[in-house]
PDB file of N, CA, C and O in Angstrom:
ATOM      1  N   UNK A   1    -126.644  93.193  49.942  1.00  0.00           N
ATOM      2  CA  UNK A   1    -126.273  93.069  48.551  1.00  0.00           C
ATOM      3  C   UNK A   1    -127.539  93.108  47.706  1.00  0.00           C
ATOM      4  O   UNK A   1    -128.477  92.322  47.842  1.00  0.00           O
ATOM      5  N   UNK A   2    -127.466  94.215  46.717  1.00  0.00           N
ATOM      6  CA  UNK A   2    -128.689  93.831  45.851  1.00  0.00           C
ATOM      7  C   UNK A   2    -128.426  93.000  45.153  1.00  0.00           C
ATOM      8  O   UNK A   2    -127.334  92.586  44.762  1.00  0.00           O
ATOM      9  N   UNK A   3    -130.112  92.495  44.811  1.00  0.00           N
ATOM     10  CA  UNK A   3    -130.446  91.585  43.568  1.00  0.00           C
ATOM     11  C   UNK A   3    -130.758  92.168  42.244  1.00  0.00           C
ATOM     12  O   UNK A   3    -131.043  93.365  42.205  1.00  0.00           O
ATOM     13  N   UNK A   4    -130.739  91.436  41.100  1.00  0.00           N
ATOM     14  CA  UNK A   4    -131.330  91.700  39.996  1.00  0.00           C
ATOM     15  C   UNK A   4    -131.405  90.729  39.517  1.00  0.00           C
ATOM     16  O   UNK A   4    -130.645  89.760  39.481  1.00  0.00           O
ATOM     17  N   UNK A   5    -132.853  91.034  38.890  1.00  0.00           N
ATOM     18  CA  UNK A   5    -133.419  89.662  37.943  1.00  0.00           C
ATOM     19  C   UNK A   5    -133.133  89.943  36.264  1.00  0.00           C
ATOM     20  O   UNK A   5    -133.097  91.032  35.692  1.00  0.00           O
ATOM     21  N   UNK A   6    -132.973  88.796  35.781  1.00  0.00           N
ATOM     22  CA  UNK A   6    -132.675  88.903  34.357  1.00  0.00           C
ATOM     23  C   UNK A   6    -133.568  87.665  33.866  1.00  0.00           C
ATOM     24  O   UNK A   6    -133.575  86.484  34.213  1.00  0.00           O
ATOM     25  N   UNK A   7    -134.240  88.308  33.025  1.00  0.00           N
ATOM     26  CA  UNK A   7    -135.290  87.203  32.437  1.00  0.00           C
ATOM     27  C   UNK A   7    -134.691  86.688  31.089  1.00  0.00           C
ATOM     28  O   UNK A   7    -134.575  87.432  30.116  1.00  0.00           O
ATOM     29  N   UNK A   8    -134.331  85.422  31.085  1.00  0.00           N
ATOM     30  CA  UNK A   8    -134.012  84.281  30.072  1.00  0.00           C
ATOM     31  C   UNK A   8    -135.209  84.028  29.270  1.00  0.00           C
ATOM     32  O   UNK A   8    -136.373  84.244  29.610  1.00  0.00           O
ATOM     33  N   UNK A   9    -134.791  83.549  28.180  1.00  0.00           N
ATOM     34  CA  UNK A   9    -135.877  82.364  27.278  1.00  0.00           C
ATOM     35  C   UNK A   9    -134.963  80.930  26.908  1.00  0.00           C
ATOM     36  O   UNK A   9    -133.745  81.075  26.802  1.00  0.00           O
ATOM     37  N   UNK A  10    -135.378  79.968  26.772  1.00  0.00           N
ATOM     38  CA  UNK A  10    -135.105  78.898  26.188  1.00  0.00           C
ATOM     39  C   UNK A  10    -136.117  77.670  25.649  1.00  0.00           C
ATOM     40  O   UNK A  10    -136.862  76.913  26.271  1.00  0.00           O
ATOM     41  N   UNK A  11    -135.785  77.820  24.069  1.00  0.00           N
ATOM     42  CA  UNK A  11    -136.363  76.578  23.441  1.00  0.00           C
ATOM     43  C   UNK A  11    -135.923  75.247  24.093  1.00  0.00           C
ATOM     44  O   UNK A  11    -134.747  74.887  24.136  1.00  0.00           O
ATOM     45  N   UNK A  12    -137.365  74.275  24.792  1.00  0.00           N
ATOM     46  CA  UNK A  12    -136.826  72.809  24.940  1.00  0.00           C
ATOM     47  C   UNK A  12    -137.909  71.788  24.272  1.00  0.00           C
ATOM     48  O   UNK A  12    -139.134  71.820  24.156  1.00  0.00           O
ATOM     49  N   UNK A  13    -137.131  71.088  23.978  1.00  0.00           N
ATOM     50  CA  UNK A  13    -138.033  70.466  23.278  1.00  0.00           C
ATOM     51  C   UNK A  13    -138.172  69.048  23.976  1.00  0.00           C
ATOM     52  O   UNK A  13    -137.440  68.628  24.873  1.00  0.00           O
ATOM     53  N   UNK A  14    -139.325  68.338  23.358  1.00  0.00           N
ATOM     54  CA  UNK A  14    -140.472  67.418  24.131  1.00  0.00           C
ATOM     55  C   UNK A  14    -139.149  66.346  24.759  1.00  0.00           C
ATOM     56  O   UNK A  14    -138.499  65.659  23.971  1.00  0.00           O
ATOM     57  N   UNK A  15    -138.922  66.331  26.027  1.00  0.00           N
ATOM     58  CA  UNK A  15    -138.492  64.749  26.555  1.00  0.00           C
ATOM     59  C   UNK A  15    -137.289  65.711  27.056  1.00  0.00           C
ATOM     60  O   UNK A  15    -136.371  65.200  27.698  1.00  0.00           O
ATOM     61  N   UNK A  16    -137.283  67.048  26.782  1.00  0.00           N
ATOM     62  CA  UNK A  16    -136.024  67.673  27.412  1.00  0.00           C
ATOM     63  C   UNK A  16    -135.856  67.461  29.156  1.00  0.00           C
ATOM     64  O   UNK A  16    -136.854  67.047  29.745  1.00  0.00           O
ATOM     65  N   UNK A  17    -134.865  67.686  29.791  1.00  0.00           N
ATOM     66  CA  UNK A  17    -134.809  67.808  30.940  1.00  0.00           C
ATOM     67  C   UNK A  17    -134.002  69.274  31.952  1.00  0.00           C
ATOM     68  O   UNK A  17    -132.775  69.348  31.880  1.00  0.00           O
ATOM     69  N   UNK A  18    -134.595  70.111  32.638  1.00  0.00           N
ATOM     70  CA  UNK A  18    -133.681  71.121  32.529  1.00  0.00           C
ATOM     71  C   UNK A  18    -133.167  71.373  34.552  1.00  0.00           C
ATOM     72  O   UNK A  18    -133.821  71.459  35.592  1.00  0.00           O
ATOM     73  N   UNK A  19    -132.094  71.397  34.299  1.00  0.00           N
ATOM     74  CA  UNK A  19    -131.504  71.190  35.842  1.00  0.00           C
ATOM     75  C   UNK A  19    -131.167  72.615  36.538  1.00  0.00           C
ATOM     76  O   UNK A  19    -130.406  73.480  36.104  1.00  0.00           O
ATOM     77  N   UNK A  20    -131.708  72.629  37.384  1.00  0.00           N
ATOM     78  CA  UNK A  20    -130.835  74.157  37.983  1.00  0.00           C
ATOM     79  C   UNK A  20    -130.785  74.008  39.743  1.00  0.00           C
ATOM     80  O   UNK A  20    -131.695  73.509  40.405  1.00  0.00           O
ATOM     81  N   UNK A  21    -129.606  74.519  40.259  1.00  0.00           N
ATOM     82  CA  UNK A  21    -128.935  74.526  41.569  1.00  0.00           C
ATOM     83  C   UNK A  21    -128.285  75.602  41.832  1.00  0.00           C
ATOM     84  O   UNK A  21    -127.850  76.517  41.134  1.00  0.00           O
ATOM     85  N   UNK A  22    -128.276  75.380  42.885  1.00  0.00           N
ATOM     86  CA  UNK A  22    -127.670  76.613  43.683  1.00  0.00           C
ATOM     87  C   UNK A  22    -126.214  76.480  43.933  1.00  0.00           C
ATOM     88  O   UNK A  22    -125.730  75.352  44.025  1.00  0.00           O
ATOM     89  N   UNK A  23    -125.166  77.987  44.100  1.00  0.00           N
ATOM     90  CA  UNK A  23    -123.429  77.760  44.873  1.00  0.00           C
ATOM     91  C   UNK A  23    -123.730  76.503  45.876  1.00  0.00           C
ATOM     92  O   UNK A  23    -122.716  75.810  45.791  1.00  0.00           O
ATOM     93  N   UNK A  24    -124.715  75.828  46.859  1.00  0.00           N
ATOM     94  CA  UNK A  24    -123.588  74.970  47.042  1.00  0.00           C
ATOM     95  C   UNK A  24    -123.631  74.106  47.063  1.00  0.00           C
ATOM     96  O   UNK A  24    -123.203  73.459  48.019  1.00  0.00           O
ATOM     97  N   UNK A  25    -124.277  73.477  45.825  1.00  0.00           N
ATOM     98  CA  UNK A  25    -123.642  72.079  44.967  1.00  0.00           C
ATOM     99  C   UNK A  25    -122.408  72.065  44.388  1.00  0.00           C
ATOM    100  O   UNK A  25    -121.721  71.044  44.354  1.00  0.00           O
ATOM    101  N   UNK A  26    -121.986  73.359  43.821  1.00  0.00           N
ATOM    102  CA  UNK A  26    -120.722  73.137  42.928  1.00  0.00           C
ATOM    103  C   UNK A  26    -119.524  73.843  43.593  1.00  0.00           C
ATOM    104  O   UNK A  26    -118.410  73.922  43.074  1.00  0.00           O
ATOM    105  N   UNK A  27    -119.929  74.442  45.022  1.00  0.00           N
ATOM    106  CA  UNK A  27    -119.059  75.304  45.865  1.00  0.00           C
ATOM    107  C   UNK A  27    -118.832  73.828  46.830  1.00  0.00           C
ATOM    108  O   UNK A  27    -117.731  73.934  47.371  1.00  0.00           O
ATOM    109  N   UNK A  28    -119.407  72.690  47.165  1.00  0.00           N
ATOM    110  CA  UNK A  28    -119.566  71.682  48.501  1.00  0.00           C
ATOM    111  C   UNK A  28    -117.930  71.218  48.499  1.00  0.00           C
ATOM    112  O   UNK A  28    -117.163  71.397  47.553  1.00  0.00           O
ATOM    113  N   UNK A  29    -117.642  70.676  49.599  1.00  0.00           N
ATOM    114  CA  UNK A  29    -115.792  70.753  49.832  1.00  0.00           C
ATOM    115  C   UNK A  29    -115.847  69.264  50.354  1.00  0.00           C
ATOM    116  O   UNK A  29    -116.796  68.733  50.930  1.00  0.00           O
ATOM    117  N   UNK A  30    -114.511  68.650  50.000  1.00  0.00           N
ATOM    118  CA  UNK A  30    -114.443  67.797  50.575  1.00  0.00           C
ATOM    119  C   UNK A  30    -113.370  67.688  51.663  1.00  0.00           C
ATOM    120  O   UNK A  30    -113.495  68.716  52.327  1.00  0.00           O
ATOM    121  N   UNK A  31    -112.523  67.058  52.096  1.00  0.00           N
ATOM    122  CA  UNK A  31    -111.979  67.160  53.344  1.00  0.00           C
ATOM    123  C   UNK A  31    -111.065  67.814  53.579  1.00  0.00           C
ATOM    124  O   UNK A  31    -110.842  68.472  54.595  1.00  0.00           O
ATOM    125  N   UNK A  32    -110.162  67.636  52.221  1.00  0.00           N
ATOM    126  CA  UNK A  32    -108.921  68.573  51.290  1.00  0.00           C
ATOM    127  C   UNK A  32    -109.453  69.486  51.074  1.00  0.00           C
ATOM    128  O   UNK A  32    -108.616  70.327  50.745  1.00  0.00           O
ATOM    129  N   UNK A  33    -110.613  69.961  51.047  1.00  0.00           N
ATOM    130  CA  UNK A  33    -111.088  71.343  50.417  1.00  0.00           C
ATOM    131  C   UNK A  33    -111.281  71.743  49.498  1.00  0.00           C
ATOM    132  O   UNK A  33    -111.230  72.968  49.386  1.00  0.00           O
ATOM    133  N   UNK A  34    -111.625  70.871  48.286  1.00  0.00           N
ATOM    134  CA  UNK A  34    -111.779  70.500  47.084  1.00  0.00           C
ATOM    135  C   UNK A  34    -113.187  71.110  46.558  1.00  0.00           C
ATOM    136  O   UNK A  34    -114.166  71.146  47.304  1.00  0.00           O
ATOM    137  N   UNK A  35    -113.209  71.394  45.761  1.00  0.00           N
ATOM    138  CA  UNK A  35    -114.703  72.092  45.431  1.00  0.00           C
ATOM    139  C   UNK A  35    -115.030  70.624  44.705  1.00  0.00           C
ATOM    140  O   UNK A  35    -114.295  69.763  44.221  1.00  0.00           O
ATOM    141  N   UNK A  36    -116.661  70.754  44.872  1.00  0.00           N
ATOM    142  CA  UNK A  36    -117.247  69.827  43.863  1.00  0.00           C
ATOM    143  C   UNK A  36    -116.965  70.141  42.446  1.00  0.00           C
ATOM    144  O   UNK A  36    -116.390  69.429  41.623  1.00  0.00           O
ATOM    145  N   UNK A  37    -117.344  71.036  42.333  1.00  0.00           N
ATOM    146  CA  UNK A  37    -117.498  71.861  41.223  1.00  0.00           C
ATOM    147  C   UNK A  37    -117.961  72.016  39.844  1.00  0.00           C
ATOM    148  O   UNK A  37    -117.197  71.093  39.564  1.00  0.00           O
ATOM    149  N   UNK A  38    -118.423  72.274  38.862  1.00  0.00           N
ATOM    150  CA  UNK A  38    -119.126  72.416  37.892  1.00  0.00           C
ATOM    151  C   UNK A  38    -118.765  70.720  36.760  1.00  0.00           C
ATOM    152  O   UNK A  38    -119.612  69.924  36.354  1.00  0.00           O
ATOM    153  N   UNK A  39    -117.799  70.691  36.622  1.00  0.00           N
ATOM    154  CA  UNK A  39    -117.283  69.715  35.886  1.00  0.00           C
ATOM    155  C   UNK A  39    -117.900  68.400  36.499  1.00  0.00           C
ATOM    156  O   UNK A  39    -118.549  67.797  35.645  1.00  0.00           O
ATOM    157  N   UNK A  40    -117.886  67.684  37.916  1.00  0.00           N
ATOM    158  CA  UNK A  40    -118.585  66.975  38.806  1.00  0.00           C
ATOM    159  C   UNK A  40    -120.312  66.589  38.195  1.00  0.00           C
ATOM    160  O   UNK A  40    -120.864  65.511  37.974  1.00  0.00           O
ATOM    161  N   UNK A  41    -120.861  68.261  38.049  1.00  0.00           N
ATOM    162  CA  UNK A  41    -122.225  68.307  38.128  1.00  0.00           C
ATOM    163  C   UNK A  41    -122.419  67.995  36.357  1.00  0.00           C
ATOM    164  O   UNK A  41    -123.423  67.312  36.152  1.00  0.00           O
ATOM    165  N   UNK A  42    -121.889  68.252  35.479  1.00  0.00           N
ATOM    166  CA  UNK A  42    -121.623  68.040  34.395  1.00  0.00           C
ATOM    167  C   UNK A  42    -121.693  66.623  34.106  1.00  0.00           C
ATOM    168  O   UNK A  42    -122.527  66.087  33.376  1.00  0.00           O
ATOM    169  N   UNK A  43    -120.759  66.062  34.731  1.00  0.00           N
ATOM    170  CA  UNK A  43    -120.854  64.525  34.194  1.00  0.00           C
ATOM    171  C   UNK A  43    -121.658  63.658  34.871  1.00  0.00           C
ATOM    172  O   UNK A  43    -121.735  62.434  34.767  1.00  0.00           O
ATOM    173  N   UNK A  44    -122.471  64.698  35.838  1.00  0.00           N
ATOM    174  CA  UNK A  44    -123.743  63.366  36.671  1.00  0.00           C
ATOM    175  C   UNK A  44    -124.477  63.771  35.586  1.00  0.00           C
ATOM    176  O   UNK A  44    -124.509  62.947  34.672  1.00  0.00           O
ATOM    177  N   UNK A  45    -125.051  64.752  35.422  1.00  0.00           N
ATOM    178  CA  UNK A  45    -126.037  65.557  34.243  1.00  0.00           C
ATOM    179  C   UNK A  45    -125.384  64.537  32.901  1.00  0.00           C
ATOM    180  O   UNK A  45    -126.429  63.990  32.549  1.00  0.00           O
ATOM    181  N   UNK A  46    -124.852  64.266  32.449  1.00  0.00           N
ATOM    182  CA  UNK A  46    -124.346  63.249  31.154  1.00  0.00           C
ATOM    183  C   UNK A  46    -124.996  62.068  31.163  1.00  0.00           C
ATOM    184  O   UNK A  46    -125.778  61.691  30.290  1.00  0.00           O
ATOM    185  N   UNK A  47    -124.660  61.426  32.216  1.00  0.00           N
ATOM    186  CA  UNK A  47    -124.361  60.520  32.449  1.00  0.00           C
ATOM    187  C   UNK A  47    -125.832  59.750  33.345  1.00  0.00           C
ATOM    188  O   UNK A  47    -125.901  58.531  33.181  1.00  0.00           O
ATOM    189  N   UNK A  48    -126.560  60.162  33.926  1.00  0.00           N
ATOM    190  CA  UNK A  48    -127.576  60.048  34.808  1.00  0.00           C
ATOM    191  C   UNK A  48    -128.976  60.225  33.869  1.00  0.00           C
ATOM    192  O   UNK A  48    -129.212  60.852  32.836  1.00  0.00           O
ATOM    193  N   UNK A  49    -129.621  59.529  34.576  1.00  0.00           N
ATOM    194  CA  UNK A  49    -130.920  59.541  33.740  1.00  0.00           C
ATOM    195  C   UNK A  49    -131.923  60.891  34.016  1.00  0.00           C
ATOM    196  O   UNK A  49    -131.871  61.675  34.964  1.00  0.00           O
ATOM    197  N   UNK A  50    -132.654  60.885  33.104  1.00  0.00           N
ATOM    198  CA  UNK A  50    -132.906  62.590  32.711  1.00  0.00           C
ATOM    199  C   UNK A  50    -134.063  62.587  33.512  1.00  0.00           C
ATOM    200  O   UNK A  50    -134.339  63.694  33.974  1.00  0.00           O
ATOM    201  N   UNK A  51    -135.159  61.251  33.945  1.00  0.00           N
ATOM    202  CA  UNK A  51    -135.807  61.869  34.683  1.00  0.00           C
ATOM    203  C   UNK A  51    -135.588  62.401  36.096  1.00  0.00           C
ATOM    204  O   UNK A  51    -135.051  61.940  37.103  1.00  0.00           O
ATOM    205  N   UNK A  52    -136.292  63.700  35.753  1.00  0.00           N
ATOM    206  CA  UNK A  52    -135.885  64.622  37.434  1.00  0.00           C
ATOM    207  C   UNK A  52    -135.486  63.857  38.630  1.00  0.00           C
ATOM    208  O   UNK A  52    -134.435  64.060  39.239  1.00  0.00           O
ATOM    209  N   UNK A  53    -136.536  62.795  39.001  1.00  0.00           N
ATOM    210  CA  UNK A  53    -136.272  62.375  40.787  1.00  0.00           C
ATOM    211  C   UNK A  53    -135.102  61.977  40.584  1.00  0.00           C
ATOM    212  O   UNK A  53    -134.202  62.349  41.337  1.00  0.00           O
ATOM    213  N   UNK A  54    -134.775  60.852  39.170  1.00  0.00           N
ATOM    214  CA  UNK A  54    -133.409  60.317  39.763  1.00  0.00           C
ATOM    215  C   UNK A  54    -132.516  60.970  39.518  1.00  0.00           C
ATOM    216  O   UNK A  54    -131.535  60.917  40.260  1.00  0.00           O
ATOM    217  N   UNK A  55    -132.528  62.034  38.113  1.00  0.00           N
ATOM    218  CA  UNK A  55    -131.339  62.930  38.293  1.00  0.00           C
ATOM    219  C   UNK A  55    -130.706  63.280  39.700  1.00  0.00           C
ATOM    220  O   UNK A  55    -129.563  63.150  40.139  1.00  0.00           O
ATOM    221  N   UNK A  56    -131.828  63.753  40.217  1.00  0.00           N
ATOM    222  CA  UNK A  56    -131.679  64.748  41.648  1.00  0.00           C
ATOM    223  C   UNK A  56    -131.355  63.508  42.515  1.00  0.00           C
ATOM    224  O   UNK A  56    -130.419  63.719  43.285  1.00  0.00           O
ATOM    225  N   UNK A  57    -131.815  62.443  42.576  1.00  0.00           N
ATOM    226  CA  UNK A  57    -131.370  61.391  42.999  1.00  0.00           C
ATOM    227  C   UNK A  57    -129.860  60.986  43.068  1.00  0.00           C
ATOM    228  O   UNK A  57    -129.299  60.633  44.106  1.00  0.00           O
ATOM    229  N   UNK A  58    -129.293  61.075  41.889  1.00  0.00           N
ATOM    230  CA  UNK A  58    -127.957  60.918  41.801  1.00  0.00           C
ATOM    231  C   UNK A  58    -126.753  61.695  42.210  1.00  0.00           C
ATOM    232  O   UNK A  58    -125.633  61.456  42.664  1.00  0.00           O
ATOM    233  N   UNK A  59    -127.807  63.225  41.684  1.00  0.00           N
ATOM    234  CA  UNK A  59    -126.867  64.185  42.086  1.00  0.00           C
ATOM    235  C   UNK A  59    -126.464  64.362  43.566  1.00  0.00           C
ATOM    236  O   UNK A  59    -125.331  64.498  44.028  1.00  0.00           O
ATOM    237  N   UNK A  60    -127.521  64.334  44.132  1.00  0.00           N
ATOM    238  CA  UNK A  60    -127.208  64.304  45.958  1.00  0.00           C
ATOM    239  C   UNK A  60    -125.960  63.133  46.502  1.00  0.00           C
ATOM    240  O   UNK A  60    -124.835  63.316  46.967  1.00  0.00           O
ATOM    241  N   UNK A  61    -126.682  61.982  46.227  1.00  0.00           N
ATOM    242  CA  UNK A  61    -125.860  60.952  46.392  1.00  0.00           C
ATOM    243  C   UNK A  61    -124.344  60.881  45.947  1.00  0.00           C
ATOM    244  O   UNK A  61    -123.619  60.183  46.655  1.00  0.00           O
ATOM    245  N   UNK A  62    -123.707  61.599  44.721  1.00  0.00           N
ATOM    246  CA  UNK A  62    -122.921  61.708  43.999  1.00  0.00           C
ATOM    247  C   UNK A  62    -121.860  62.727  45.158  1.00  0.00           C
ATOM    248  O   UNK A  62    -120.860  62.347  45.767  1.00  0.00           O
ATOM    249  N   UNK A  63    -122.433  63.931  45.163  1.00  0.00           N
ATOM    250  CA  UNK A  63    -122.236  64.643  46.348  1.00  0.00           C
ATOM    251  C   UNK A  63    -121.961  64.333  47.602  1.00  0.00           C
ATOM    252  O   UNK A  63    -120.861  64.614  48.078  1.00  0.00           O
ATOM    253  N   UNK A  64    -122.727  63.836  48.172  1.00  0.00           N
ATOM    254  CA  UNK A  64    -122.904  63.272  49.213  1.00  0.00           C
ATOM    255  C   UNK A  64    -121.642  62.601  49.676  1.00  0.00           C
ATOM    256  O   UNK A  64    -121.125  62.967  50.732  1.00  0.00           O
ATOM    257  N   UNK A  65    -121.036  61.499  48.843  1.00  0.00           N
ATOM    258  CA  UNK A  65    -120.055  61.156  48.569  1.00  0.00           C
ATOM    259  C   UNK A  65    -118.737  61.567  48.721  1.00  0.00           C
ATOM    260  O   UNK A  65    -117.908  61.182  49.546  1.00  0.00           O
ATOM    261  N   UNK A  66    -118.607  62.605  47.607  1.00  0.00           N
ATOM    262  CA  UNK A  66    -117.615  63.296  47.523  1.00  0.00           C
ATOM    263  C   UNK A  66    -117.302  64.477  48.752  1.00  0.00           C
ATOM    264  O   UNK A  66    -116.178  64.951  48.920  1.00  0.00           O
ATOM    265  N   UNK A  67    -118.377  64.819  49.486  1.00  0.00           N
ATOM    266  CA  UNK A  67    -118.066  65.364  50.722  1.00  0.00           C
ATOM    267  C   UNK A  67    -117.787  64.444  51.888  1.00  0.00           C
ATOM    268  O   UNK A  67    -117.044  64.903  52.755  1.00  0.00           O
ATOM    269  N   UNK A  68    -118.190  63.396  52.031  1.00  0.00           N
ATOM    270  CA  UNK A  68    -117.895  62.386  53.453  1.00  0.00           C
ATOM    271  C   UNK A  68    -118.493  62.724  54.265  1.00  0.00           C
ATOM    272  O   UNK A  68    -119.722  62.678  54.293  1.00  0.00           O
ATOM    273  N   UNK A  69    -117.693  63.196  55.225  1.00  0.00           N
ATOM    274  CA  UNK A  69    -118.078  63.861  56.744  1.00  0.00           C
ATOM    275  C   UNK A  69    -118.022  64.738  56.700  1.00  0.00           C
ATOM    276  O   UNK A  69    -118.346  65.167  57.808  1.00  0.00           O
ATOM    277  N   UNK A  70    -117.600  66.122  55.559  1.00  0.00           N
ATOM    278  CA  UNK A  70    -116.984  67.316  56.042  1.00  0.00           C
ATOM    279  C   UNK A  70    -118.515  68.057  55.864  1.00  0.00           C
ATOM    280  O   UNK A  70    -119.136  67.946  54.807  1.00  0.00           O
ATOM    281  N   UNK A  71    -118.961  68.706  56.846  1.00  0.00           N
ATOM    282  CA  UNK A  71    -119.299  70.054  57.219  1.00  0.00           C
ATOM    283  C   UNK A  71    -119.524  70.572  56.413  1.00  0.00           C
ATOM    284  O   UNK A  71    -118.623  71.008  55.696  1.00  0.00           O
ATOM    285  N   UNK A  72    -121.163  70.833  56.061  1.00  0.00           N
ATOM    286  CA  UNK A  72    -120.993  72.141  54.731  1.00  0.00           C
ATOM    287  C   UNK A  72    -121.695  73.460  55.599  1.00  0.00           C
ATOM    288  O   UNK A  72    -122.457  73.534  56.563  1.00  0.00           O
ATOM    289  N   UNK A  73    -121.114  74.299  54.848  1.00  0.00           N
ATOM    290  CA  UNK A  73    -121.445  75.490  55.695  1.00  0.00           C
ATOM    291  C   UNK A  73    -122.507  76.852  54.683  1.00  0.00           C
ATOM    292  O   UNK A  73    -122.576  78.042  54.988  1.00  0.00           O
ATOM    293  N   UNK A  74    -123.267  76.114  53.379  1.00  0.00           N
ATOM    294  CA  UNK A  74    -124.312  76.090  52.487  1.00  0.00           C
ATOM    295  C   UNK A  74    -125.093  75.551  52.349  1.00  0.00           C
ATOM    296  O   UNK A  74    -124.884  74.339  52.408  1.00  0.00           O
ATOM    297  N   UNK A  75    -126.732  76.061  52.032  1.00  0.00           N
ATOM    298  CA  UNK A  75    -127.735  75.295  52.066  1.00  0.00           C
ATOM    299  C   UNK A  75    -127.199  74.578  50.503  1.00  0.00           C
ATOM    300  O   UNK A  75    -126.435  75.237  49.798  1.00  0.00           O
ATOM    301  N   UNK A  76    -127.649  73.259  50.074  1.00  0.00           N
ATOM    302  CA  UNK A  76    -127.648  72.723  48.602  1.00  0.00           C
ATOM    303  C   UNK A  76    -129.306  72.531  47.878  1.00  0.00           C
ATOM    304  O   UNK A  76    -130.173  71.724  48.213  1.00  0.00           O
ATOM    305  N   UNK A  77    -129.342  73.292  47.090  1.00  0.00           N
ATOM    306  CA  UNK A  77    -131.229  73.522  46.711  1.00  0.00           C
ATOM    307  C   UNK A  77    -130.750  73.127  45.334  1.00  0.00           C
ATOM    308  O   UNK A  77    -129.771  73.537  44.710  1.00  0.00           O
ATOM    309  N   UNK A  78    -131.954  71.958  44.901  1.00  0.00           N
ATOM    310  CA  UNK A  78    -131.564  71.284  43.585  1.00  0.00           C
ATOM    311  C   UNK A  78    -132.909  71.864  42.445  1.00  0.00           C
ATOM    312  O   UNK A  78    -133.088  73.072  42.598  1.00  0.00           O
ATOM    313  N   UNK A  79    -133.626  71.381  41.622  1.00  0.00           N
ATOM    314  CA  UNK A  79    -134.361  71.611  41.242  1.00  0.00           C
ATOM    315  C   UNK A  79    -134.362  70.487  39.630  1.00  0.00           C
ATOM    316  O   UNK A  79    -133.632  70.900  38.730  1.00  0.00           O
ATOM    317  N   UNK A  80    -134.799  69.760  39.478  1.00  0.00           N
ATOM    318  CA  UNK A  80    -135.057  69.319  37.602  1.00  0.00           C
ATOM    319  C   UNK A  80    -136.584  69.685  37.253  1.00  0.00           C
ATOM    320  O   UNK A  80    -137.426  69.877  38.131  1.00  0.00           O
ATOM    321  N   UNK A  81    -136.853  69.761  35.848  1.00  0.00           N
ATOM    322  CA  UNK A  81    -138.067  69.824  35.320  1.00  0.00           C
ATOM    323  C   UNK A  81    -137.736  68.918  33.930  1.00  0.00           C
ATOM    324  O   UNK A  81    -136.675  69.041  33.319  1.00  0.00           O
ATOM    325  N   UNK A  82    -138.754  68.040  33.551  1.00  0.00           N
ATOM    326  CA  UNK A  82    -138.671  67.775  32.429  1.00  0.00           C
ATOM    327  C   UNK A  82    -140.017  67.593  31.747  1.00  0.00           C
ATOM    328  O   UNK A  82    -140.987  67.007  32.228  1.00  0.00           O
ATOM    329  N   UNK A  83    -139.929  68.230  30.455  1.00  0.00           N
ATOM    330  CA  UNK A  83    -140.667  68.445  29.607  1.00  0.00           C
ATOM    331  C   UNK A  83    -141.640  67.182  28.760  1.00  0.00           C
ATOM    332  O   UNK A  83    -141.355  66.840  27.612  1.00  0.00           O
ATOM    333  N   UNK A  84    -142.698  66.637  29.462  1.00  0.00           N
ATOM    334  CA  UNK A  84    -142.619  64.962  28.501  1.00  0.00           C
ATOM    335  C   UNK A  84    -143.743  65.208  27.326  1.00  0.00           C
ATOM    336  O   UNK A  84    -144.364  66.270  27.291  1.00  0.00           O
ATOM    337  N   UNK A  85    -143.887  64.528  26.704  1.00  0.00           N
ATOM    338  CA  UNK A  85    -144.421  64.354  25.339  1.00  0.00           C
ATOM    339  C   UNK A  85    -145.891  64.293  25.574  1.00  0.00           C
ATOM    340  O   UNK A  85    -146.110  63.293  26.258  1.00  0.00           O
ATOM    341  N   UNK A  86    -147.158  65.027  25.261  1.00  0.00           N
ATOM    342  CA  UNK A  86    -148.187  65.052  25.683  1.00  0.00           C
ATOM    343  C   UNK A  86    -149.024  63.827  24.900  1.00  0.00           C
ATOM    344  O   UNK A  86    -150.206  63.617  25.170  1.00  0.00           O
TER     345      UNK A  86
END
């Protein structure tokens, strides 16, 4: 399958925090077969504190959770950056 890159811009401003992950955080299943899914990652991102470790902190754990025991059959690659005030 090819790739293509598409180059973004985005204004953030000082104390911003910016999150990005891969299908399978929001693809991860739970026993029912339930997707995590975008809405999930949404309200940890709300709700969770903006600095990176614990974002990513939460988010795993949050996950983690909601899968149990079941088997994922995707790597989950997280990533935060945040922007702090010089």
């Amino acid at each position: 399958m090819p790739y293509s890159l598409v180059a973004q811009e985005a204004d953030l401003a000082p104390g911003s925090t910016l999150f990005l992950y891969t299908d399978g955080l929001d693809e991860a299943e739970d026993a029912d077969r339930q997707l995590f899914g975008k809405k999930r990652i949404l309200e940890v991102v709300q709700t969770a504190s903006k600095e990176p470790r614990t974002l990513i902190e939460r988010m795993m754990q949050t996950a983690a959770d909601f899968v149990g025991d079941t088997e994922q059959s995707d790597d989950l690659t997280m990533l935060a950056i945040q922007w702090r005030k010089p």
